[in-house]
C-alpha positions in Angstrom: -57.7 -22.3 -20.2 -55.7 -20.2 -22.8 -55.6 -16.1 -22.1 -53.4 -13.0 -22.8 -52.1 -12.3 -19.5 -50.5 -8.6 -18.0 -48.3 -9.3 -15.1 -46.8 -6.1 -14.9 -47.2 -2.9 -17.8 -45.1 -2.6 -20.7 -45.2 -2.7 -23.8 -47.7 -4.3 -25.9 -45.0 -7.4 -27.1 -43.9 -8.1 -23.3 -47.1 -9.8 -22.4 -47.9 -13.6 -23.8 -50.6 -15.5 -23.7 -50.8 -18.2 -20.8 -52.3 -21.1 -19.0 -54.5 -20.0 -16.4 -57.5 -21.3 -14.1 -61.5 -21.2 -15.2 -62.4 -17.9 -13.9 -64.4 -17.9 -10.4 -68.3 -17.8 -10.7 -70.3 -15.2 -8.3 -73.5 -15.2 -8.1 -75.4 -13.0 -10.8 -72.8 -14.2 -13.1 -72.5 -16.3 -16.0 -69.7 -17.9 -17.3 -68.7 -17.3 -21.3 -67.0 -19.9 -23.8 -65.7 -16.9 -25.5 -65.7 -16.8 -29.6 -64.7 -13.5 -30.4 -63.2 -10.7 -28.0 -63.3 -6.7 -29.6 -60.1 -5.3 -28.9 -59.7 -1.1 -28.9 -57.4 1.1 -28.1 -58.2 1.5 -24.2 -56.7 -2.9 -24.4 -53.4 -1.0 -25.8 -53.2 1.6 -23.0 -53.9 -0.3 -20.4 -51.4 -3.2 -20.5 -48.7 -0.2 -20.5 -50.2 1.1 -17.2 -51.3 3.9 -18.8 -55.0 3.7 -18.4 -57.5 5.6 -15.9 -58.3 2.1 -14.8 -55.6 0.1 -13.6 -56.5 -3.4 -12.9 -54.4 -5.7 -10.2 -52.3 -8.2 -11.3 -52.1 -10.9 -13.1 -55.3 -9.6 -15.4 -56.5 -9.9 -19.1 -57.3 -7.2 -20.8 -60.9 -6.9 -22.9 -64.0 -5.2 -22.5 -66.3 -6.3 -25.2 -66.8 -10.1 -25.5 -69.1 -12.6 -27.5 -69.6 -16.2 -26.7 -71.8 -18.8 -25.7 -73.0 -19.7 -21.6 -71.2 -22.4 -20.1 -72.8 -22.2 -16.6 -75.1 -20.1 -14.7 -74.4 -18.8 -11.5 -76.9 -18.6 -8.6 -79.3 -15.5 -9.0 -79.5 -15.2 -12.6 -82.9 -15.3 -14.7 -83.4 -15.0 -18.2 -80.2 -17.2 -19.2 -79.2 -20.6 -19.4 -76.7 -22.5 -20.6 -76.2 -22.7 -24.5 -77.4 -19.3 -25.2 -75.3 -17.4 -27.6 -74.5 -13.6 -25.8 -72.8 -10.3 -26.2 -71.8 -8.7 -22.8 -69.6 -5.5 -21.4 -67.1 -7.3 -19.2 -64.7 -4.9 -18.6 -61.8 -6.7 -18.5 -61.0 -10.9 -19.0 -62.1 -11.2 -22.3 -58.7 -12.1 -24.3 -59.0 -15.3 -23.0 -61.2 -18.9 -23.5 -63.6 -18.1 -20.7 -64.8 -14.8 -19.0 -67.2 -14.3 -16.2 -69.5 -11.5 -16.4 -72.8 -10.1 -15.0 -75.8 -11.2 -16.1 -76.9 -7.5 -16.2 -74.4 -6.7 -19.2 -75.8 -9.7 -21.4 -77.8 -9.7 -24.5 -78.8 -12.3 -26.1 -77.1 -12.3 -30.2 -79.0 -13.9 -32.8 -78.0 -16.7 -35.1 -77.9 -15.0 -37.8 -75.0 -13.0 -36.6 -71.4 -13.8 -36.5 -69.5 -14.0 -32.8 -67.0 -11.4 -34.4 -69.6 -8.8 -35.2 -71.0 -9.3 -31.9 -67.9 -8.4 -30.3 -67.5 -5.6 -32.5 -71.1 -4.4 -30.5 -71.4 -3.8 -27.6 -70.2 0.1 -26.6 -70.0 1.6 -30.5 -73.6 0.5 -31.4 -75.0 0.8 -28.2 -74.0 4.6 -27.4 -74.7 5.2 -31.1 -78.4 3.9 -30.7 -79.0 5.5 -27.2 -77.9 8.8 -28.8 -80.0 9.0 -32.0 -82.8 7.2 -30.2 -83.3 7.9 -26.9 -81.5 11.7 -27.1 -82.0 12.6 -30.8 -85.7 11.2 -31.6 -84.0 10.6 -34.7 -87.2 10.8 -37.2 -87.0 9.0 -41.0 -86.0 11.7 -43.8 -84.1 14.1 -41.3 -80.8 14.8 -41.7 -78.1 13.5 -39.4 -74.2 14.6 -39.4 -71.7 12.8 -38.3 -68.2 14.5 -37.2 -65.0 12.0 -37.4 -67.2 9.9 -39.4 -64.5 7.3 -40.6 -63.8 5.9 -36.7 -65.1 3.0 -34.8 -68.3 5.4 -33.4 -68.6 7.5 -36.5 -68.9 4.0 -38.7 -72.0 2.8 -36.4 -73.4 6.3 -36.7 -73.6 6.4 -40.4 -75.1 2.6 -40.7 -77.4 3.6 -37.7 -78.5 6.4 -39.0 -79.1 5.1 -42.7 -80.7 2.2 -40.8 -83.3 4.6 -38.9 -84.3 6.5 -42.3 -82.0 9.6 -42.1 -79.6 11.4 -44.5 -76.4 10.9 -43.6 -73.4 13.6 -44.3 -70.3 12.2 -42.7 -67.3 14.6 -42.0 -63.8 13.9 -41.8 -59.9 15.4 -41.8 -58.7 13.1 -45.1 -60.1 12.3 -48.6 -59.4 8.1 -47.6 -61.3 8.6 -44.3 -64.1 10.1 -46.5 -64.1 7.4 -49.1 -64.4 4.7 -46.0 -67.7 6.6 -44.9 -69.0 6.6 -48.6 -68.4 3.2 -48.5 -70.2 2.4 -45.1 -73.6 4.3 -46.4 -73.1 8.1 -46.0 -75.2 10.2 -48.8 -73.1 13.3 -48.6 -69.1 13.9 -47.4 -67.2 16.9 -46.2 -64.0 17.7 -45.9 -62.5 19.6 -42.6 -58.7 20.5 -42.3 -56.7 19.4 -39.6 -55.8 23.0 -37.8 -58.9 24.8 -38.0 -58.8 29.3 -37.8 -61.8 31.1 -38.2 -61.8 31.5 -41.9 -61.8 27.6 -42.4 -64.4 27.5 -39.7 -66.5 29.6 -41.8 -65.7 27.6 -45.0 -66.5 24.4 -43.0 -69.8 25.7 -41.9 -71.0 27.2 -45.4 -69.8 23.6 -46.9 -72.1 21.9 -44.4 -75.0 24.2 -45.5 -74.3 23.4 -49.2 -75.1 19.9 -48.8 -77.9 20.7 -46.3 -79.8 23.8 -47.3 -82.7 23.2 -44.9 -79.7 23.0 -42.1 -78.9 19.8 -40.4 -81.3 18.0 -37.5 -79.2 16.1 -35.5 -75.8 16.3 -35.4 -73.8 13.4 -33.7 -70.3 15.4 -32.7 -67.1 12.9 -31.5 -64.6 15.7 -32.8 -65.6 18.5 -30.5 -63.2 21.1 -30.3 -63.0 23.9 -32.9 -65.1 22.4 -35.1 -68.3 22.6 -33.1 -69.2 25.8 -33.4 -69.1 25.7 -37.2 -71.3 22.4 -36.9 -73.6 24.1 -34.6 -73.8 27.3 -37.1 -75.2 24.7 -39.5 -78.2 23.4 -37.4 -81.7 23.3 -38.4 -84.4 24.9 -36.4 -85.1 22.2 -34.1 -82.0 20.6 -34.3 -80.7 18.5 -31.6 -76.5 18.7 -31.1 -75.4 15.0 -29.3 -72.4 15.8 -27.2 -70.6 12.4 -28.0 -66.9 12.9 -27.2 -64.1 15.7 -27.6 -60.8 13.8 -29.4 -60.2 17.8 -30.2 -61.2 19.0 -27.1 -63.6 20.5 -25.0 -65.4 23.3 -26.8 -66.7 26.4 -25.8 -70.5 26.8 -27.1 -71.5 30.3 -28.3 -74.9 30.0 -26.9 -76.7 32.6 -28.2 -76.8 30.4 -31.4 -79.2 27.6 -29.5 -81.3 30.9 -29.0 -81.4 31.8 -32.5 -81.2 28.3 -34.0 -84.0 26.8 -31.6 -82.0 23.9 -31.4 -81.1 21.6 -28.3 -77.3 20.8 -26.9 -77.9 16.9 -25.4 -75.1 14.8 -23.6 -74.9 11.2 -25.0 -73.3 8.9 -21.4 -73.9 4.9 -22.9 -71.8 3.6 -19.7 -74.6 5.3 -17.5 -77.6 4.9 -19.6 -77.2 1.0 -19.6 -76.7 0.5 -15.8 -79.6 2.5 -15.0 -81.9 1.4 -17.9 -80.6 -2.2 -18.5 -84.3 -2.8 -20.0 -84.1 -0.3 -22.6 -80.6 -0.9 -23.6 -81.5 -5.0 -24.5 -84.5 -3.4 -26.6 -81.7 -0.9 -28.4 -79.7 -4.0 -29.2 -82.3 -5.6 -30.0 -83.7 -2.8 -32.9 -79.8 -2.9 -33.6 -79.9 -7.1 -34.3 -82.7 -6.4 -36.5 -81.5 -3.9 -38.4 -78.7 -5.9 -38.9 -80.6 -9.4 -39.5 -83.0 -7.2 -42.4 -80.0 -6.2 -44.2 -79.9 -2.5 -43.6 -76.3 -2.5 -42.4 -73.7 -4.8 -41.4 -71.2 -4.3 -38.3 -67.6 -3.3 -39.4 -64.8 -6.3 -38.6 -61.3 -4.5 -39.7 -59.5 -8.0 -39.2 -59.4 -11.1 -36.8 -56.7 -12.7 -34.9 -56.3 -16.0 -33.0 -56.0 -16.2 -28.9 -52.2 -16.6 -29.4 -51.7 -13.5 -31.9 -53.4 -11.5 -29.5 -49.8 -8.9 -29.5 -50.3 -8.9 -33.1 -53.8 -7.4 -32.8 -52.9 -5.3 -30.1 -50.3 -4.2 -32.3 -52.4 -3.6 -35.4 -54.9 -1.3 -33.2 -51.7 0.3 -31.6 -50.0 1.4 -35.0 -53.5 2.1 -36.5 -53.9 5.0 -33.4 -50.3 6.1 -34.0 -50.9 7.1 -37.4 -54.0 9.0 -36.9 -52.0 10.6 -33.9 -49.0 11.4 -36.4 -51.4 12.9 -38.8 -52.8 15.4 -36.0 -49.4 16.3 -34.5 -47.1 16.3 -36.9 -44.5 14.1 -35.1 -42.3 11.3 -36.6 -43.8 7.5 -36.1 -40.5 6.8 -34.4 -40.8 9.7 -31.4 -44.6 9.3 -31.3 -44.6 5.8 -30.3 -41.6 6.3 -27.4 -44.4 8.5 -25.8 -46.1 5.9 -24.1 -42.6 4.7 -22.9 -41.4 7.1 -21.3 -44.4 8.6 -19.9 -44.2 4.8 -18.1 -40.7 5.4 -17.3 -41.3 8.8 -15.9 -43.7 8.0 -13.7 -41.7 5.1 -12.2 -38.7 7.9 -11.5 -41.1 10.0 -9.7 -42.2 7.1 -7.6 -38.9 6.0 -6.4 -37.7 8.9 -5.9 -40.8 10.7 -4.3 -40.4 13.6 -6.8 -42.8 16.7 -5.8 -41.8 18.8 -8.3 -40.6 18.8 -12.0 -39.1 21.3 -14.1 -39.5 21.0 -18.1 -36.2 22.3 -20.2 -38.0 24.7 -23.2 -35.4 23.1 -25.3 -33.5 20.0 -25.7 -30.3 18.1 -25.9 -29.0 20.1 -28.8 -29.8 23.3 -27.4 -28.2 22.6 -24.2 -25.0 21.5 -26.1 -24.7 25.5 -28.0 -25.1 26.6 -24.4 -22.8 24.7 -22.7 -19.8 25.9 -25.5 -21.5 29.5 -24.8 -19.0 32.2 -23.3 -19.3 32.6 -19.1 -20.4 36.5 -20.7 -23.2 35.1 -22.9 -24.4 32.6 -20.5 -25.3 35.4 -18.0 -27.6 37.6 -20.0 -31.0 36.5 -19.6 -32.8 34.8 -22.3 -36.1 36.2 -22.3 -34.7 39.7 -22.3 -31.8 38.6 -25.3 -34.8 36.8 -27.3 -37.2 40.3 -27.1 -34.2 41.9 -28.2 -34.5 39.8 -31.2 -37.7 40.4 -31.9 -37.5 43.9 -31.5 -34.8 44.2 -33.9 -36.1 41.9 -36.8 -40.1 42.7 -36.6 -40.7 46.0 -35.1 -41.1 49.5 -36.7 -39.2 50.8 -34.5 -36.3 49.2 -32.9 -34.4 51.5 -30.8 -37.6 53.0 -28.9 -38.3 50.4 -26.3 -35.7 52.1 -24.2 -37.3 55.1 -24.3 -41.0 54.0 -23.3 -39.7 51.9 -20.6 -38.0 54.7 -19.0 -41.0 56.9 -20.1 -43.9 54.8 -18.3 -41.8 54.0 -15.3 -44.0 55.6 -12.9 -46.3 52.5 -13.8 -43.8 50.0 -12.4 -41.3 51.6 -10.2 -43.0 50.1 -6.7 -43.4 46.8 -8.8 -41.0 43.5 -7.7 -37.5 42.9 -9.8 -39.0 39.9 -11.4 -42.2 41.5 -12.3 -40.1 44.8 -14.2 -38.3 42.2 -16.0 -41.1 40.8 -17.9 -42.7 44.4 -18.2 -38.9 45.2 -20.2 -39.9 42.1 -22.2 -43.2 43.8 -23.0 -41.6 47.2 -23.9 -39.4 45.2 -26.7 -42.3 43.0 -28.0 -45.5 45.6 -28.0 -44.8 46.4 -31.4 -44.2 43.0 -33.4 -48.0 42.8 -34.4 -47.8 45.7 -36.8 -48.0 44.8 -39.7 -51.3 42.3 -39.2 -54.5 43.6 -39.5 -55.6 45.4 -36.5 -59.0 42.4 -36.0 -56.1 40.1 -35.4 -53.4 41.9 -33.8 -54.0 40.6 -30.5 -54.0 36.6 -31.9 -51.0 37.2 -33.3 -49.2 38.9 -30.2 -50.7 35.2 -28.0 -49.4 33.2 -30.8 -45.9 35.0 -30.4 -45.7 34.5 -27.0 -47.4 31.1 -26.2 -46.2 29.0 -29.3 -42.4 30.7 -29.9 -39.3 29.8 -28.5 -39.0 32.4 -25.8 -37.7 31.2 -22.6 -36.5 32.4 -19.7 -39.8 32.4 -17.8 -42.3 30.4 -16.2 -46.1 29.5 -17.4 -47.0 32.6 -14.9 -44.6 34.6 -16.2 -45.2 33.9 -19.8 -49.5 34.2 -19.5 -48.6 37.6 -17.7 -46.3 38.5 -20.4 -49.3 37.4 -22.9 -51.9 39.5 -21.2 -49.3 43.0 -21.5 -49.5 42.3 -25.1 -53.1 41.3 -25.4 -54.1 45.0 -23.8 -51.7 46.7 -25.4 -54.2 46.9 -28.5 -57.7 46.1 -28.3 -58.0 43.0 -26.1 -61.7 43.2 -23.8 -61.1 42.5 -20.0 -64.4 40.0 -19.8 -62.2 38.0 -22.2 -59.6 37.8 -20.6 -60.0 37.4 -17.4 -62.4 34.9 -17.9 -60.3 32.5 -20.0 -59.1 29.6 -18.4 -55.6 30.1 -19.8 -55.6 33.4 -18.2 -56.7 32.3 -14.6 -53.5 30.7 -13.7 -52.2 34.5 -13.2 -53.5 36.0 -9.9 -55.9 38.8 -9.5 -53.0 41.3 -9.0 -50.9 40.2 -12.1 -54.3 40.7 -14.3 -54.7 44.0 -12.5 -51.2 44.6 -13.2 -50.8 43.3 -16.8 -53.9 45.6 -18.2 -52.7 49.0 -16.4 -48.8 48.1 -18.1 -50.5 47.1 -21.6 -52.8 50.2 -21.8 -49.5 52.2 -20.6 -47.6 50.7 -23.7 -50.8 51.7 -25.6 -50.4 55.3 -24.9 -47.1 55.2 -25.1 -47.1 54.1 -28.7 -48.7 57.1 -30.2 -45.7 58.9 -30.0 -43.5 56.3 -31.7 -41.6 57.6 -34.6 -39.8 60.5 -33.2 -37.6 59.4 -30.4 -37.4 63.1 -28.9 -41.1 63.5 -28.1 -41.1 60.9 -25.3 -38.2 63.7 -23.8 -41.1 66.7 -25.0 -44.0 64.9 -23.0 -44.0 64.5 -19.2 -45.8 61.5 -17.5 -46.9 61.8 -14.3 -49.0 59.3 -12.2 -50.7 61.2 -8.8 -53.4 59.7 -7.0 -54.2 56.6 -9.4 -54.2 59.5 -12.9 -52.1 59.8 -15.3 -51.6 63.6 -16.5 -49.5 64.3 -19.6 -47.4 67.4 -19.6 -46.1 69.0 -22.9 -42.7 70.6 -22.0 -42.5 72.6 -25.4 -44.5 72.9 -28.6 -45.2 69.5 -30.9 -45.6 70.3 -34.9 -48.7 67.3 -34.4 -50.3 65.1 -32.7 -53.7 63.7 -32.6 -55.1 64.9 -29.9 -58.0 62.9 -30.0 -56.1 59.5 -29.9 -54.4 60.9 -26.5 -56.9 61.6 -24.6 -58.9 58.6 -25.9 -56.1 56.4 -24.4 -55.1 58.6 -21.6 -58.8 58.0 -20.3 -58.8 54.1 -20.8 -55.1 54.4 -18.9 -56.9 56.0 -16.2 -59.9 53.2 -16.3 -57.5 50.4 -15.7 -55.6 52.4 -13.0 -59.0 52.8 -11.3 -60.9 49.8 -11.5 -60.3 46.5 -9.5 -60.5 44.9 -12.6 -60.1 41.7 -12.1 -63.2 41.1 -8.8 -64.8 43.7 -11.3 -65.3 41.4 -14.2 -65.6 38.0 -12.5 -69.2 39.5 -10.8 -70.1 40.7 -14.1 -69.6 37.5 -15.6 
């Protein structure tokens, strides 16, 4: 028989299809004459190696098959030979003949093509395990779909429609929008690409615009920052399916399922089925009817022959890459090296038994201005040069980090080299969120740090030099401490990092006269600080002062860090 064979991973093009045995029949097996094979992006990751599942070789790639029964291995009821059937194979179906488990079959009607069967399987059958099983989906509610205009989010909408519901479908492009409209969703909305809290907010009151009674069940793929806003749009009621996170993981404010009444449910289709096979065949089955009455019918984007199967890996391949160009910003050309040389670097670890890699925080062109750098240049240090940048182009006041390092020394004196280094950095950067507003001084001090070109330091270093800034203004420990970006410094360095920042806090109502840092006396005995005015000051607001003296003297007391972890 014909199939697309992987004997080793590479590239999409590499592989070819081949002459290869029947497959071997076990028992509780059947063996397909396959019609129609789905192939997805996990077919393109996976003949590159670069797959959670990595199958031995020689193997053919495909998950989702349809087909008709050639022969029935020993233990199977329910199936004979000459039924036409849609089954979960995980791999082995780009090819003329596939064995698989008679527990993954269903049987596909007549009236439905091989290729739309293909196209089944995993989309349609999570879809209809969410909305019916986790949902109780109920005619004339509402139902939202997030990243509408994908594989999932297509079934969703013609699901949904299918089961009775309103369907508003969300997605990142007007085009991705018009394929949803197209598909059967009543209502679109827009959501931009990088999402900040005032977009949230507009995405949230947009969802409530087109749903004033708020939404019922909401069928989430997108995750990341655009749950909350989802969730803020929930009816009393409402159920929230937790489908997938192509954004990421979100954090849940859940003090809003309190208020709202409303349920957070996890949709697993890969478990569901193996542990109720019964009930999955009866959600295909409602599925094959919907179908077979007209209410929908199952997306096919394009079909290729057995021996153009690199062509339709290629079609799905290009298809992800510009979806992944639109969310990152990064050319077609670099994008689709990634895979490449993610390959190529785990190959060089391997032979050479690499334990540890270093990243450069630039590239090939920065490394050629250094190279043709002066011997004198090339010793300062970089993180110290860059805050000197900084300090000079977006502070008030320039030439006064000097002055507050030496003036809040007794902080740091018993303190490592290494650690005073990124305390100087501190001293020079403190000041360049001035001129936002003070609810979003602190974002734009981590954006500074975390996203700018600053090197010079490690990920330890730089979260440490994050959290200084963070405390500095009005940053809350439980925060903090608890984030998981955060949690890669150690106890000590948090301890550490909020004593310094509230230091720099104190120390910065006295900016704008260089002398009174020479009038003012700091003195650290016994875990207090005590400030000692040497001669008379025209002003100063006392009230400030002490205000931050006493939140100086909190951090130098408290073991923050075990403090707020048993809190939490």
């Amino acid at each position: 028989m014909k199939a697309f064979v992987c004997n080793e991973f590479g590239p999409v093009d590499i592989h070819k299809v081949e002459e290869v045995s029947d497959p071997e029949l076990l028992d509780g097996q059947v063996l397909i004459d396959v019609k129609a094979a789905g192939v997805s992006f996990p077919e393109v990751l996976i003949v590159q190696g670069l797959y959670q599942f990595k199958p031995p070789f020689p193997f053919t790639p495909g998950g989702e098959v349809a087909g008709i029964i050639s022969k029935v291995g020993d233990g199977v009821e329910g199936y004979k030979e000459g039924d036409r059937v849609i089954a979960m194979c995980g791999t082995g179906a780009m090819a003329e003949k596939v064995a698989s488990s008679a527990a993954s079959l269903t049987k596909l009607p007549e009236s439905m093509s091989f290729a739309e069967g293909a196209a089944f399987p995993m989309n349609y059958g999570t879809t209809i395990h969410g909305l019916k099983q986790r949902a109780n989906l109920q005619e004339g509610e509402t139902l939202m779909v997030s990243g509408a205009a994908g594989g999932l989010g297509i079934t969703a909408i013609h699901v949904g429609k299918a089961m009775g519901a309103k369907v508003i479908a969300t997605a990142s492009s007007e085009e991705k929008l018009e394929i949803c409209k197209q598909e059967g969703a009543d209502e679109v909305v827009l959501y931009p690409r990088d999402m900040d809290k005032d977009k949230q907010k507009e995405f949230s009151n947009n969802l409530k615009a087109v749903a004033p009674g708020g939404i019922d069940v909401i069928y989430d793929i997108v995750g990341g920052d655009y749950a909350e806003p989802s969730l803020r749009a929930i009816a009393r009621n409402g159920r929230y399916l937790v489908i997938g996170f192509t954004a990421g993981i979100p954090k849940m404010p859940l003090n809003l399922t309190l208020l709202k009444e409303c349920q957070i449910v996890g949709v697993f289709w890969g478990q569901f089925q193996g542990l109720e096979p019964e009930v999955n065949r009866q959600n295909f089955d409602d599925c094959f009817e919907m179908v077979t009455s007209g209410k929908f019918k199952p997306l096919v984007s394009s079909t290729y022959k057995i021996e153009d199967s690199v062509e339709a890996l290629k079609f799905i391949q290009d298809s992800s890459f510009l979806t992944r160009r639109d969310e990152t910003n990064i050319s077609s050309e670099r994008l689709a090296l990634l895979p490449h040389s993610a390959r190529l670097l785990e190959l060089i670890i391997d032979e050479l038994q690499i334990k540890e890699l270093t990243f450069s925080s630039f590239g090939v062109r920065e490394g050629f201005v250094y190279h043709n750098l002066s011997e004198a240049e090339k010793k300062k240090d970089p993180l110290i040069e860059a805050a000197k940048f900084f300090e000079k182009k977006e502070t008030r006041f320039p030439n006064m980090s000097k002055h507050t390092f030496k003036w809040i020394s007794p902080l740091y004196e018993n303190l490592p080299r290494k650690t005073k280094r990124v305390i100087l950095a501190a001293t020079k950067l403190h000041d360049v969120a001035w001129i936002a507003h003070p609810d979003y001084k602190t974002e734009m001090c981590l954006e500074l740090v975390t996203r700018s070109n600053i090197s010079g330091l490690s990920h330890k270093e730089r979260v440490f030099l994050a959290m200084i800034l963070l405390f500095r203004h009005k940053a809350k420990p439980e925060k903090v401490f608890n984030s998981k970006l955060f949690k890669i410094v150690s106890k000590k360095k948090r301890k550490i990092a909020f004593v310094i920042g509230k230091g720099l806090r104190l120390a910065s109502t006295f900016f704008g006269e260089k002398n009174l840092f020479d009038k003012i006396d700091f003195r650290l005995e016994a875990q207090q600080v005590d400030l000692c005015f040497k001669s008379k000051i025209d002003f100063i607001n006392g009230e400030v002062v002490e205000r931050r003296i006493q939140e100086l003297n909190n951090a130098l007391k408290a073991h923050v860090a075990e403090d707020v972890e048993k809190k939490v």
